[in-house]
CHARMM-style PDB file with segment names, atoms N, HN, CA, C and O in Angstrom:
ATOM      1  N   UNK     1       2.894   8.696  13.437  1.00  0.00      PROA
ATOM      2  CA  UNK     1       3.224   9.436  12.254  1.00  0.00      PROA
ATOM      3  C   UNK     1       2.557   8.756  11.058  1.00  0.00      PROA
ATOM      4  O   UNK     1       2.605   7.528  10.981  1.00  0.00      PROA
ATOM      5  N   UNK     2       1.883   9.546  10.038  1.00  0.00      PROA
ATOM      6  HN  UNK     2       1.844  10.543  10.101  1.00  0.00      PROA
ATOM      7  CA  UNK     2       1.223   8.845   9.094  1.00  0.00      PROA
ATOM      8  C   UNK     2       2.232   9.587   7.361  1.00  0.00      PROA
ATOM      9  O   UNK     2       3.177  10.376   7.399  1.00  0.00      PROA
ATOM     10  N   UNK     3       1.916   9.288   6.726  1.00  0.00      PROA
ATOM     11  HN  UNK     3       1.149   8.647   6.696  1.00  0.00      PROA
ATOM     12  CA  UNK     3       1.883   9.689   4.860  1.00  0.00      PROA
ATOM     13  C   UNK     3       0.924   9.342   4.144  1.00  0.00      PROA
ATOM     14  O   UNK     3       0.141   8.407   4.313  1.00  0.00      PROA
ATOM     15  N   UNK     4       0.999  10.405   2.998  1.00  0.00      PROA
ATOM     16  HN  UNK     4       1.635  11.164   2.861  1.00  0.00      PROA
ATOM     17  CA  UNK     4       0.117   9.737   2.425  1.00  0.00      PROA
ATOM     18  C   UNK     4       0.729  10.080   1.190  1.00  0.00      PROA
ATOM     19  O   UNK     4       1.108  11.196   0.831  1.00  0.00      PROA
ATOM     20  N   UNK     5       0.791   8.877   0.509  1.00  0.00      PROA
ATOM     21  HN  UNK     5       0.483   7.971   0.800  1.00  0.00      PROA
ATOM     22  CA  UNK     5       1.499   8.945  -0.703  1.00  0.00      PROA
ATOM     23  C   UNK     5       1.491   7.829  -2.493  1.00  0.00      PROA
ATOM     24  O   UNK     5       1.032   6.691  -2.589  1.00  0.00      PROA
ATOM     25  N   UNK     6       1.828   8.256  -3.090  1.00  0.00      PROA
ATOM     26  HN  UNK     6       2.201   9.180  -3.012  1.00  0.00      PROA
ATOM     27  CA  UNK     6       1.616   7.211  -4.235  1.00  0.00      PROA
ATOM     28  C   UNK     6       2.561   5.976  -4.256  1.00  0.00      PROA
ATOM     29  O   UNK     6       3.718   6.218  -3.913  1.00  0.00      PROA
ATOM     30  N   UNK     7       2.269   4.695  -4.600  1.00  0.00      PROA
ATOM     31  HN  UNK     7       1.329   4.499  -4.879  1.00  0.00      PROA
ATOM     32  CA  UNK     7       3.181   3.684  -4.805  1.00  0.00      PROA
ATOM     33  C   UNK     7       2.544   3.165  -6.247  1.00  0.00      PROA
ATOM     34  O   UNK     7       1.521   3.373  -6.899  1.00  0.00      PROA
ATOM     35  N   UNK     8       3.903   2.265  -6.376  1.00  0.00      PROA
ATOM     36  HN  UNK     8       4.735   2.096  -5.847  1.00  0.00      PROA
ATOM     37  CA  UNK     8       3.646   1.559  -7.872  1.00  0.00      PROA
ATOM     38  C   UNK     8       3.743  -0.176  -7.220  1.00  0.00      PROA
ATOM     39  O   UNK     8       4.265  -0.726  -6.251  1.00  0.00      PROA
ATOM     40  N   UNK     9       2.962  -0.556  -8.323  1.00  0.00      PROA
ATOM     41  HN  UNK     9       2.537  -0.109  -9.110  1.00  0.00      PROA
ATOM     42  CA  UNK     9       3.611  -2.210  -8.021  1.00  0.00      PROA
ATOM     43  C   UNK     9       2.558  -2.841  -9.191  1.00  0.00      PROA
ATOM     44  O   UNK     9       1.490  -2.353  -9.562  1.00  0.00      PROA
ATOM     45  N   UNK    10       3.181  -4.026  -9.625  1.00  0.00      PROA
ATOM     46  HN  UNK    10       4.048  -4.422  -9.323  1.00  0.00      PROA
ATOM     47  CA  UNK    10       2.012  -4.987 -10.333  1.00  0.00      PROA
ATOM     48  C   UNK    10       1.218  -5.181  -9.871  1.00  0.00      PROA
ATOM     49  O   UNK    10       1.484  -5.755  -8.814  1.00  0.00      PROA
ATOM     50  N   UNK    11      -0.157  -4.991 -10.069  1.00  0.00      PROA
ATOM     51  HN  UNK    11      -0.372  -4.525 -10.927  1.00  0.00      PROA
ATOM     52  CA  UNK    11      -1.996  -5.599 -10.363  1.00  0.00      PROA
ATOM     53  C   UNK    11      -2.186  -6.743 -11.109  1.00  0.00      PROA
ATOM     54  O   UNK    11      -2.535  -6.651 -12.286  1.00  0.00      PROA
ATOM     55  N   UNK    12      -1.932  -8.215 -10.378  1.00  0.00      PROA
ATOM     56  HN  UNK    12      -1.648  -8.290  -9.422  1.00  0.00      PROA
ATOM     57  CA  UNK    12      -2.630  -9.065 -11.086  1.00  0.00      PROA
ATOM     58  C   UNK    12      -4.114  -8.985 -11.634  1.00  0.00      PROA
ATOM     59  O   UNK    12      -4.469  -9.936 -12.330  1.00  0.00      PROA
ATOM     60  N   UNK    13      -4.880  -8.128 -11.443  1.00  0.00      PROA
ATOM     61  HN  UNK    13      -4.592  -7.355 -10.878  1.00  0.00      PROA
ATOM     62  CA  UNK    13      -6.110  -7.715 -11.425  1.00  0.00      PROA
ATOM     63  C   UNK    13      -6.461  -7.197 -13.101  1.00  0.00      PROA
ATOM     64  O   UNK    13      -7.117  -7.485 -14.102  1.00  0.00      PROA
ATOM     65  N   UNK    14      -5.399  -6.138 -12.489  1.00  0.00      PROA
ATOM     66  HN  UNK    14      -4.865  -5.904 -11.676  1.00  0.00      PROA
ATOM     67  CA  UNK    14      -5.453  -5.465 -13.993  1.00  0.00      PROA
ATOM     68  C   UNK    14      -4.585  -5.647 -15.176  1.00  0.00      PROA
ATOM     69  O   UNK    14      -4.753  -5.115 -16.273  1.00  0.00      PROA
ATOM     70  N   UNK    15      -3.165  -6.861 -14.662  1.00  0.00      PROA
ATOM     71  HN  UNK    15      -3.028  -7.293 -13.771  1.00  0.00      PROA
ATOM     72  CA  UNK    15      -2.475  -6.864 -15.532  1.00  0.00      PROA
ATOM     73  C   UNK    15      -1.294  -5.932 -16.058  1.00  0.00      PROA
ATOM     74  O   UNK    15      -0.636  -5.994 -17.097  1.00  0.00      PROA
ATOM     75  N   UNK    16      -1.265  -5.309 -15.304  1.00  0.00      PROA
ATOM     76  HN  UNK    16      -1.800  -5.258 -14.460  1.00  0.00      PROA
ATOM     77  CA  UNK    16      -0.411  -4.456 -15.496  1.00  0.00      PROA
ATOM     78  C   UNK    16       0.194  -3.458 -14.342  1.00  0.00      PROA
ATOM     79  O   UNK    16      -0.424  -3.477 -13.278  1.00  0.00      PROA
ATOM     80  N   UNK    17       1.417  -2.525 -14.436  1.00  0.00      PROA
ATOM     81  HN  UNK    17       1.920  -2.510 -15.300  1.00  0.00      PROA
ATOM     82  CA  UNK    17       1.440  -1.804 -13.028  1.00  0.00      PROA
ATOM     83  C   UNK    17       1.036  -0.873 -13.182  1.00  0.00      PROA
ATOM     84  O   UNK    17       1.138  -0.242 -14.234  1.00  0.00      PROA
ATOM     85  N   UNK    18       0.066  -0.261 -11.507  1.00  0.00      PROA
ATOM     86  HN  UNK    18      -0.017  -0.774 -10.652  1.00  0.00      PROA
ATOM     87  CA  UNK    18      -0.397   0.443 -11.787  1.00  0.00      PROA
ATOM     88  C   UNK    18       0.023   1.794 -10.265  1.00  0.00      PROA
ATOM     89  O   UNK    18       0.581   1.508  -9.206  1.00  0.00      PROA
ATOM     90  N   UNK    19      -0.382   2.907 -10.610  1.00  0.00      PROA
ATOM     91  HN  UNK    19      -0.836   3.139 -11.470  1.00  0.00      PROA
ATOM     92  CA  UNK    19      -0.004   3.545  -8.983  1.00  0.00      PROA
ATOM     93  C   UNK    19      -0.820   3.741  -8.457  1.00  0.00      PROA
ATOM     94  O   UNK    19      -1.772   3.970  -9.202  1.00  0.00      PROA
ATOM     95  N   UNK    20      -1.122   3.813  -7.130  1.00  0.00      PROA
ATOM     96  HN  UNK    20      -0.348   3.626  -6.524  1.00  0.00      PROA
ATOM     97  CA  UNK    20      -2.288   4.397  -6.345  1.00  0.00      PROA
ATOM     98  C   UNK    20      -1.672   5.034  -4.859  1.00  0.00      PROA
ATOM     99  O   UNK    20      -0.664   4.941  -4.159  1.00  0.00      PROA
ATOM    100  N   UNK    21      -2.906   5.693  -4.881  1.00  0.00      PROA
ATOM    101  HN  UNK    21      -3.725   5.768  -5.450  1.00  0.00      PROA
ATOM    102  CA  UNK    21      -2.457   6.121  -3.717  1.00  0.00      PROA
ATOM    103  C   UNK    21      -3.319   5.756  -2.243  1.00  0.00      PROA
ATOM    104  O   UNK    21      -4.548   5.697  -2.215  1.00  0.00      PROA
ATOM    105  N   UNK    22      -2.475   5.535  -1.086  1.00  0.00      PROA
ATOM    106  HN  UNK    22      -1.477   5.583  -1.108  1.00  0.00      PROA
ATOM    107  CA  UNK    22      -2.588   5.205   0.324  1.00  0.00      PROA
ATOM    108  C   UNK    22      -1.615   5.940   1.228  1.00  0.00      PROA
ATOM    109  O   UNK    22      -0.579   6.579   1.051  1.00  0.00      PROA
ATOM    110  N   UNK    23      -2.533   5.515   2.504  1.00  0.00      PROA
ATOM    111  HN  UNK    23      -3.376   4.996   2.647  1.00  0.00      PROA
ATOM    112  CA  UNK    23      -2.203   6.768   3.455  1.00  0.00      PROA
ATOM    113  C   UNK    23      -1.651   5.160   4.439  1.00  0.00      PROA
ATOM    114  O   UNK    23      -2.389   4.184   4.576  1.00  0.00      PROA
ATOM    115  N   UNK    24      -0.194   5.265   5.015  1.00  0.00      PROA
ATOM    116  HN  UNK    24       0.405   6.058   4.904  1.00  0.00      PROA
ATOM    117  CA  UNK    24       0.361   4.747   5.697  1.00  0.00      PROA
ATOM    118  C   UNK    24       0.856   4.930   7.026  1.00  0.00      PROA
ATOM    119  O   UNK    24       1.275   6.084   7.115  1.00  0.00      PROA
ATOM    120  N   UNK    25       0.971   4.407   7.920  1.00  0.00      PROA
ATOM    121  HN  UNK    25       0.630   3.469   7.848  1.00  0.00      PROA
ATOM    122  CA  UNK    25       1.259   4.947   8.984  1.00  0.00      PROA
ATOM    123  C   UNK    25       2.806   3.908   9.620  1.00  0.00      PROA
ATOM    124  O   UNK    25       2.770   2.758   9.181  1.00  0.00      PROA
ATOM    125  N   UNK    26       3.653   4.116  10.249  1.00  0.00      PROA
ATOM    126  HN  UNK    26       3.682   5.050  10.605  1.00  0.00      PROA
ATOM    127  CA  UNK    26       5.093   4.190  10.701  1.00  0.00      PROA
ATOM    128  C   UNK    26       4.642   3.217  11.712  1.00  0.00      PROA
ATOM    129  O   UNK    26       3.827   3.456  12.603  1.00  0.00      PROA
ATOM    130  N   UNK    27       5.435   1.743  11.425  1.00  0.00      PROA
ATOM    131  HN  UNK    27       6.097   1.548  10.701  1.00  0.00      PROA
ATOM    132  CA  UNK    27       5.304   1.101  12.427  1.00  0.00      PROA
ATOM    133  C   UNK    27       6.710   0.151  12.505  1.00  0.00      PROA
ATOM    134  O   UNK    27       7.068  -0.650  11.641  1.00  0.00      PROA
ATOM    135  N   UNK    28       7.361   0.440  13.692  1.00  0.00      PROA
ATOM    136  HN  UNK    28       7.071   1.091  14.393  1.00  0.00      PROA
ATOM    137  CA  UNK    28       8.650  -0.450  14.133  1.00  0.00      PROA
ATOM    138  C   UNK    28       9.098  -0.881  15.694  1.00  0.00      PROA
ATOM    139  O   UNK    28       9.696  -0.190  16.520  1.00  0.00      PROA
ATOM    140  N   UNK    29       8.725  -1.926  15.787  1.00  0.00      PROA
ATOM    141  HN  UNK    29       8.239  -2.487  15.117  1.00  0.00      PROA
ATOM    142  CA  UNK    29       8.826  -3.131  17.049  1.00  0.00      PROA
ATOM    143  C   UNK    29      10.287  -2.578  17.095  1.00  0.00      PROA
ATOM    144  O   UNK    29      10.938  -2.072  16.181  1.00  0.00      PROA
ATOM    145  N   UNK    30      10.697  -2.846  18.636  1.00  0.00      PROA
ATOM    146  HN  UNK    30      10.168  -3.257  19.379  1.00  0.00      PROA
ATOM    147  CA  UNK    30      11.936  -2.357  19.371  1.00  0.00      PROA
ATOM    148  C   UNK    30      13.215  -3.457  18.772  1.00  0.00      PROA
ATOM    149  O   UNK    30      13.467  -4.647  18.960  1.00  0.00      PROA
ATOM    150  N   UNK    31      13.837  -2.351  17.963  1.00  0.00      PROA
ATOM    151  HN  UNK    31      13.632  -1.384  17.810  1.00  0.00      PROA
ATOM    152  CA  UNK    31      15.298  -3.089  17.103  1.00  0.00      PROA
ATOM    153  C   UNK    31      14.872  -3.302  16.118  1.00  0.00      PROA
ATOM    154  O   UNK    31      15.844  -3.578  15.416  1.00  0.00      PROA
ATOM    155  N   UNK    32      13.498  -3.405  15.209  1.00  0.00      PROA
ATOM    156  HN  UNK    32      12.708  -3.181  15.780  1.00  0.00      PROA
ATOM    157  CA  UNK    32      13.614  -3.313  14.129  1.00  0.00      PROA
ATOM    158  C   UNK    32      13.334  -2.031  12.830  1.00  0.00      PROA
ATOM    159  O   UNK    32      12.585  -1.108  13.150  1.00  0.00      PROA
ATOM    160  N   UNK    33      13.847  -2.023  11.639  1.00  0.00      PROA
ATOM    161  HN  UNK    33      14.455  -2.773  11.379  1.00  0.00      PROA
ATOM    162  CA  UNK    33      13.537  -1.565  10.798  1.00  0.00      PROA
ATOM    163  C   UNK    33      12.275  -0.806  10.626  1.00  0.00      PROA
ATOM    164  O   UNK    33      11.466  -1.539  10.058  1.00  0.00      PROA
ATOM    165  N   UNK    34      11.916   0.032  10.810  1.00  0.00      PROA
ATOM    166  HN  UNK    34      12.573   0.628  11.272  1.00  0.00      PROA
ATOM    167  CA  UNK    34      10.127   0.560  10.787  1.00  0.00      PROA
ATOM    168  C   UNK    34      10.202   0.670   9.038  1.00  0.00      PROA
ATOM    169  O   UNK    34      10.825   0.994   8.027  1.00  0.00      PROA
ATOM    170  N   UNK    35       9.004   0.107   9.658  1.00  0.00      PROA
ATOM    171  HN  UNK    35       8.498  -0.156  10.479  1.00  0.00      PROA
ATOM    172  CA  UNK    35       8.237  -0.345   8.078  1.00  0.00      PROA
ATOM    173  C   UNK    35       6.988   0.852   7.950  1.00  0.00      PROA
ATOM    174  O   UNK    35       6.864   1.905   8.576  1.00  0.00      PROA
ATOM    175  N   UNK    36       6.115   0.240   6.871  1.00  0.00      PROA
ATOM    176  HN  UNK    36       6.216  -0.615   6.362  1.00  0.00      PROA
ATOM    177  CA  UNK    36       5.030   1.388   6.129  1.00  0.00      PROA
ATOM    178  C   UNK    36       3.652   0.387   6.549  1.00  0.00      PROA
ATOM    179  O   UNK    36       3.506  -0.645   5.895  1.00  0.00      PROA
ATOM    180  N   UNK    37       2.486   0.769   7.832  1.00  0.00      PROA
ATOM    181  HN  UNK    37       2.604   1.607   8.364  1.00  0.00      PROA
ATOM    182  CA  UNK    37       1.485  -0.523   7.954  1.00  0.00      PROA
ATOM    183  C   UNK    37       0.375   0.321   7.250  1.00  0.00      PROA
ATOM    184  O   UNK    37       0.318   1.527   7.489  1.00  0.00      PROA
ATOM    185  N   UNK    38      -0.585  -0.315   6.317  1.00  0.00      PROA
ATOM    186  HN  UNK    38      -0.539  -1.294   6.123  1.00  0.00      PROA
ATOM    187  CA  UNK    38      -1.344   0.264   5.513  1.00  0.00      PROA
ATOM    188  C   UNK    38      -2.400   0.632   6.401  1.00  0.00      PROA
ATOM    189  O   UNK    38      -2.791  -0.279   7.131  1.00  0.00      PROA
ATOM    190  N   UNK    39      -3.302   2.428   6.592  1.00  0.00      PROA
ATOM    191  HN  UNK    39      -2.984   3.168   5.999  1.00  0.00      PROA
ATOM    192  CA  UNK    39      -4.088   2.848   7.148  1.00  0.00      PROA
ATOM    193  C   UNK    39      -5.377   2.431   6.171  1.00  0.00      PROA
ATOM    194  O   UNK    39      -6.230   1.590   6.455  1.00  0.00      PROA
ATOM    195  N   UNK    40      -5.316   3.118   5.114  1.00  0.00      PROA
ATOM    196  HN  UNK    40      -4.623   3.801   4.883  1.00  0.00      PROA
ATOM    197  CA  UNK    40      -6.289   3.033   4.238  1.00  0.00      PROA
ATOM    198  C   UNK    40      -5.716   3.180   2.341  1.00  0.00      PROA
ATOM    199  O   UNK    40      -4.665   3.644   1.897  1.00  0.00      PROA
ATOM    200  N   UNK    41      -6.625   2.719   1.779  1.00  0.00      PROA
ATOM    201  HN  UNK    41      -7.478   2.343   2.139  1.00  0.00      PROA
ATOM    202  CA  UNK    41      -5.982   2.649   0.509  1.00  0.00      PROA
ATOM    203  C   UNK    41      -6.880   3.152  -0.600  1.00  0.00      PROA
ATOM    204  O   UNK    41      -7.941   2.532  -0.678  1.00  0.00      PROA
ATOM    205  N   UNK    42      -6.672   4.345  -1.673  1.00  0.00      PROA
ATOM    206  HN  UNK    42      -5.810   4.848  -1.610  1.00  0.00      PROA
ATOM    207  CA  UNK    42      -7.480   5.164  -2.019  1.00  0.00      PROA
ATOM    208  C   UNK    42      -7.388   5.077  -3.915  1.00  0.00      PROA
ATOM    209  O   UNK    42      -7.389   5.988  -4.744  1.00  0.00      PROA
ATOM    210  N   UNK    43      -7.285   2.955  -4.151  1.00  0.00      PROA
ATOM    211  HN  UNK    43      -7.285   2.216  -3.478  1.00  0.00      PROA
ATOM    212  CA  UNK    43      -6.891   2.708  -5.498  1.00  0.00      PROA
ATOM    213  C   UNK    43      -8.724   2.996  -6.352  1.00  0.00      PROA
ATOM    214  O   UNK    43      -9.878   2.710  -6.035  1.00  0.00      PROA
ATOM    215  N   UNK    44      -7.934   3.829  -7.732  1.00  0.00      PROA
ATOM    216  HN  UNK    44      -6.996   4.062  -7.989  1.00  0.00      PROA
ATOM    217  CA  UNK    44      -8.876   3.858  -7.865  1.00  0.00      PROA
ATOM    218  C   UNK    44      -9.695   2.785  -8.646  1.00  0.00      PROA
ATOM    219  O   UNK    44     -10.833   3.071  -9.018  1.00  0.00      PROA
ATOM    220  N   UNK    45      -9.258   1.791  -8.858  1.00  0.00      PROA
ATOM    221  HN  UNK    45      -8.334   1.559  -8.556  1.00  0.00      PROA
ATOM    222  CA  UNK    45      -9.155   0.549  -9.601  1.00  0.00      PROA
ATOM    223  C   UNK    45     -10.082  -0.563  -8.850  1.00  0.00      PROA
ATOM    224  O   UNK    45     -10.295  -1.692  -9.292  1.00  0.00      PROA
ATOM    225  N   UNK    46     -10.566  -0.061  -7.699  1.00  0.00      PROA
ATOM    226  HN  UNK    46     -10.393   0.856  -7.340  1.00  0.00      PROA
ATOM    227  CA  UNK    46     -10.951  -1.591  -6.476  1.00  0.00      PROA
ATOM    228  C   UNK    46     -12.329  -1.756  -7.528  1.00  0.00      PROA
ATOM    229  O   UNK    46     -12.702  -2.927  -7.612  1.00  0.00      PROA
ATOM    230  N   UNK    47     -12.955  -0.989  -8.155  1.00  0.00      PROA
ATOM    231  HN  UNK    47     -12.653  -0.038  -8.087  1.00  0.00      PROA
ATOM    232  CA  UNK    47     -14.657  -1.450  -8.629  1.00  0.00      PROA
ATOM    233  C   UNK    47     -14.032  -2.754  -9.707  1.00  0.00      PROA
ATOM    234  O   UNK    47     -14.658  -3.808  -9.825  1.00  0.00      PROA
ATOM    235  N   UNK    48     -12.916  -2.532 -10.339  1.00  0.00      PROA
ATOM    236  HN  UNK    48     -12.407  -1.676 -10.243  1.00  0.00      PROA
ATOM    237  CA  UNK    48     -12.698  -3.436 -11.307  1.00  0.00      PROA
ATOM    238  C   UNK    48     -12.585  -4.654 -10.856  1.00  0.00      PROA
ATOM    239  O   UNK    48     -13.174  -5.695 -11.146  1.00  0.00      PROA
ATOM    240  N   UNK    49     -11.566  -4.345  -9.938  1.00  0.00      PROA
ATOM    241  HN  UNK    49     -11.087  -3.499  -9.702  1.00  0.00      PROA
ATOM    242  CA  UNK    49     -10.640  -6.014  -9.553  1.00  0.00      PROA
ATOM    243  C   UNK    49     -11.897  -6.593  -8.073  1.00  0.00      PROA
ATOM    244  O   UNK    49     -11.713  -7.743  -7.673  1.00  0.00      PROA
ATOM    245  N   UNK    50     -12.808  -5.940  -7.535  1.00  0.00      PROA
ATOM    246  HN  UNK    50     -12.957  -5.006  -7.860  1.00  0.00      PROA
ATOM    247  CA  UNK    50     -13.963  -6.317  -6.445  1.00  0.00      PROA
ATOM    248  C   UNK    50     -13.170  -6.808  -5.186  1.00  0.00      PROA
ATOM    249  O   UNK    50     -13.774  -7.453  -4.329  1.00  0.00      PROA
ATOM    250  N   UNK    51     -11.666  -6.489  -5.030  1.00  0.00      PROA
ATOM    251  HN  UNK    51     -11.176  -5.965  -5.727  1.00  0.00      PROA
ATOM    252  CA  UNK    51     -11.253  -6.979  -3.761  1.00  0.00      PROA
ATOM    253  C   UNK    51     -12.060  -5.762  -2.440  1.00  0.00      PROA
ATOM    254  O   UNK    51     -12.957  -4.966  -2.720  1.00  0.00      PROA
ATOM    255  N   UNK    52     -11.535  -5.908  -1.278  1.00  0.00      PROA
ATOM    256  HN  UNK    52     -10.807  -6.554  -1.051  1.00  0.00      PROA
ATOM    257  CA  UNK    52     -11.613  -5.143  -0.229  1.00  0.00      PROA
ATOM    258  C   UNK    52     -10.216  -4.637  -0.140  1.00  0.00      PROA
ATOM    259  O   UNK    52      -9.320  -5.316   0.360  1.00  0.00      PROA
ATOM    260  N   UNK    53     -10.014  -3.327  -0.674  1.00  0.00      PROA
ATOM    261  HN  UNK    53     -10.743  -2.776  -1.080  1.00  0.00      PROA
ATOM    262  CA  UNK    53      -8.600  -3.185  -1.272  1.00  0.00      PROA
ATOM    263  C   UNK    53      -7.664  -2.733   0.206  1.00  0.00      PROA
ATOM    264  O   UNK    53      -6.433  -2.747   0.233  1.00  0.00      PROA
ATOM    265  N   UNK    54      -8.504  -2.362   1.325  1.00  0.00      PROA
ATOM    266  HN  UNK    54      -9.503  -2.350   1.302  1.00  0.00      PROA
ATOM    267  CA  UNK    54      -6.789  -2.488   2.634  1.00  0.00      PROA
ATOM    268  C   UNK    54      -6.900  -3.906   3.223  1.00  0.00      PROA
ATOM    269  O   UNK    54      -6.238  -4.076   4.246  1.00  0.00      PROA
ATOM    270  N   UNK    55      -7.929  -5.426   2.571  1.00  0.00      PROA
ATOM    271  HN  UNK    55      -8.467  -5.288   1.739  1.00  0.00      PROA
ATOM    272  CA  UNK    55      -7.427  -6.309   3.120  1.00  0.00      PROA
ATOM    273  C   UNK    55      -6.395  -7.548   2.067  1.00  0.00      PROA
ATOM    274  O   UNK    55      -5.655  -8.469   2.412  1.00  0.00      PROA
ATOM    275  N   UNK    56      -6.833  -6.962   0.567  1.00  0.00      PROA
ATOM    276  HN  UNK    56      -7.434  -6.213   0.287  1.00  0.00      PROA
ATOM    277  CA  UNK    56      -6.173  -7.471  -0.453  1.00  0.00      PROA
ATOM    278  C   UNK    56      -5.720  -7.588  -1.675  1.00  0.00      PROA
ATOM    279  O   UNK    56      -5.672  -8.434  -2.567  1.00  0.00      PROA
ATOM    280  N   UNK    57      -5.212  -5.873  -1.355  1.00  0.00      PROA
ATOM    281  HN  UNK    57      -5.250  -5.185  -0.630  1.00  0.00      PROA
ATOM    282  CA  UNK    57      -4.786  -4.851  -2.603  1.00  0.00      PROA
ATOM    283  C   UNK    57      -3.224  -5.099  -2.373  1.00  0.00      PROA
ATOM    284  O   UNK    57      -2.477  -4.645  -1.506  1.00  0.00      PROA
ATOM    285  N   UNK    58      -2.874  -6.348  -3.900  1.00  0.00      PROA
ATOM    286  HN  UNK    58      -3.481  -6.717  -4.604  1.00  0.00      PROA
ATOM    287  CA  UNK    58      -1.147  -6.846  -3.562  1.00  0.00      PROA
ATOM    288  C   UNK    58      -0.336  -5.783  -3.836  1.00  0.00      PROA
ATOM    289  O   UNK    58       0.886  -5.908  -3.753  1.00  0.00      PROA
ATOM    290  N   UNK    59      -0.859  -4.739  -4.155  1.00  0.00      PROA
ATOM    291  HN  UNK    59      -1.852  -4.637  -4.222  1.00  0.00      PROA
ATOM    292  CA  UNK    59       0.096  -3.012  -4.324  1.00  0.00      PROA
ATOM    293  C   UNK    59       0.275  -2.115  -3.141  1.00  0.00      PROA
ATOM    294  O   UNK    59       1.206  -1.357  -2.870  1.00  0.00      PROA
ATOM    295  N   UNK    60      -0.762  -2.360  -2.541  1.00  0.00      PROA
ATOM    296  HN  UNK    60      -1.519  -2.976  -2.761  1.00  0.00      PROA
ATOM    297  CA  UNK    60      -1.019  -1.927  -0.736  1.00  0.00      PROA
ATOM    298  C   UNK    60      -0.456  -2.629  -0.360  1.00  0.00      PROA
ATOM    299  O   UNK    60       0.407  -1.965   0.215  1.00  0.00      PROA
ATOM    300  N   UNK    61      -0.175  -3.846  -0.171  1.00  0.00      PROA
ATOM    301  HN  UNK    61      -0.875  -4.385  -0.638  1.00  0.00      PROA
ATOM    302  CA  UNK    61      -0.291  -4.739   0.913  1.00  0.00      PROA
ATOM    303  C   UNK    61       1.417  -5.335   0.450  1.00  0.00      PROA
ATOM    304  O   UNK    61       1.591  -6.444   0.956  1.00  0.00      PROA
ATOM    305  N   UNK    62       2.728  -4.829  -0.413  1.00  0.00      PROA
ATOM    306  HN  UNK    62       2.587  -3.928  -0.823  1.00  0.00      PROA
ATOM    307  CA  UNK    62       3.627  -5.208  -0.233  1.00  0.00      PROA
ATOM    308  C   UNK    62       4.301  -4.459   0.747  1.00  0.00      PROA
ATOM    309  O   UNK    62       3.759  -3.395   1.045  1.00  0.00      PROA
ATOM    310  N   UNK    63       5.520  -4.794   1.418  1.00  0.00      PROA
ATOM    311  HN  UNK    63       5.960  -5.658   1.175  1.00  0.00      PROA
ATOM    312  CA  UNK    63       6.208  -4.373   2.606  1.00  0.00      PROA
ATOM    313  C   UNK    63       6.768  -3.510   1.847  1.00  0.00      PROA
ATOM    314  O   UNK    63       7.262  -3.711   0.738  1.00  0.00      PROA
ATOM    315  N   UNK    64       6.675  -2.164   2.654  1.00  0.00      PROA
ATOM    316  HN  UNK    64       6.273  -2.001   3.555  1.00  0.00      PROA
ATOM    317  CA  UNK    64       7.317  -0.584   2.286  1.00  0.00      PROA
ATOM    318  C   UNK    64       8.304  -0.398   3.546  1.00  0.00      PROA
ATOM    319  O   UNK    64       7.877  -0.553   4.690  1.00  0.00      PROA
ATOM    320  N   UNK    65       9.856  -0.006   3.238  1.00  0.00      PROA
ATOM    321  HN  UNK    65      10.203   0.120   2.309  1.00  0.00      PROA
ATOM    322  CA  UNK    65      10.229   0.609   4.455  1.00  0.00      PROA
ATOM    323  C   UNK    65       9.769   2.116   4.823  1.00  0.00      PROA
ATOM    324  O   UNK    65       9.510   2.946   3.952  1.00  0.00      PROA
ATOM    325  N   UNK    66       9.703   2.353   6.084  1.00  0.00      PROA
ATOM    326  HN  UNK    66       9.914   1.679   6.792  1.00  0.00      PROA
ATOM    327  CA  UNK    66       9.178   3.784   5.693  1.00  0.00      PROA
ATOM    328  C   UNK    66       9.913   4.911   5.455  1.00  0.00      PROA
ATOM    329  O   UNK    66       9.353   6.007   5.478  1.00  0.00      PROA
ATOM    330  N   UNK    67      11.430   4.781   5.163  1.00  0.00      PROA
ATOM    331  HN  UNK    67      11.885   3.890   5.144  1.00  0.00      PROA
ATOM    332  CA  UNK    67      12.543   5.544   5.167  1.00  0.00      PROA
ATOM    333  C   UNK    67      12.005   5.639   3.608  1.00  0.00      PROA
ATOM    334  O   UNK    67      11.461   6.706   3.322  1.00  0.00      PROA
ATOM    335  N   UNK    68      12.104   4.577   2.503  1.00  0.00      PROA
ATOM    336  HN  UNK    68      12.546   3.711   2.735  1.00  0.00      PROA
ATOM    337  CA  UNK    68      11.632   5.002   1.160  1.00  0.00      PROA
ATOM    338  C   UNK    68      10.647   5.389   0.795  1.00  0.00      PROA
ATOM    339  O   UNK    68      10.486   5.364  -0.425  1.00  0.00      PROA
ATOM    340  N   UNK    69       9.364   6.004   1.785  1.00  0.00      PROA
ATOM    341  HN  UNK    69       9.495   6.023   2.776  1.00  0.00      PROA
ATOM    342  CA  UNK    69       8.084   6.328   1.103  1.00  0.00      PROA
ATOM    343  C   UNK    69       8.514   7.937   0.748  1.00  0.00      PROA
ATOM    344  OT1 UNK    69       7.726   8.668   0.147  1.00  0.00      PROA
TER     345      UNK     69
END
């Protein structure tokens, strides 16, 4: 099962919070909580900050449950 949807979070990059949007997909090991594992990430901000934004975009890359996306 995938989403694709907007999140918010602080950009040390940019200094400020910002939203973007990524497409997530549903991932939960037997007994736990399913979480949100990042597919791809569609910020439009990556030319600024020069990361590789699905290996170190800290707005992508915080833990989402996937019940709240």
């Amino acid at each position: 099962m995938q989403k694709t949807v907007n999140i918010c979070g602080f950009c040390p990059f940019m200094d400020e919070d910002v939203t973007i949007k990524a497409t997530f997909t549903r991932y939960a090991p037997l007994g736990a909580i399913p979480t949100a594992k990042l597919l791809q990430n569609f910020c439009e901000y990556r030319d600024d900050c020069g990361l590789d934004p699905e290996e170190n975009c800290p707005v992508s890359t915080q833990t989402l449950l996937w019940n709240e996306l």
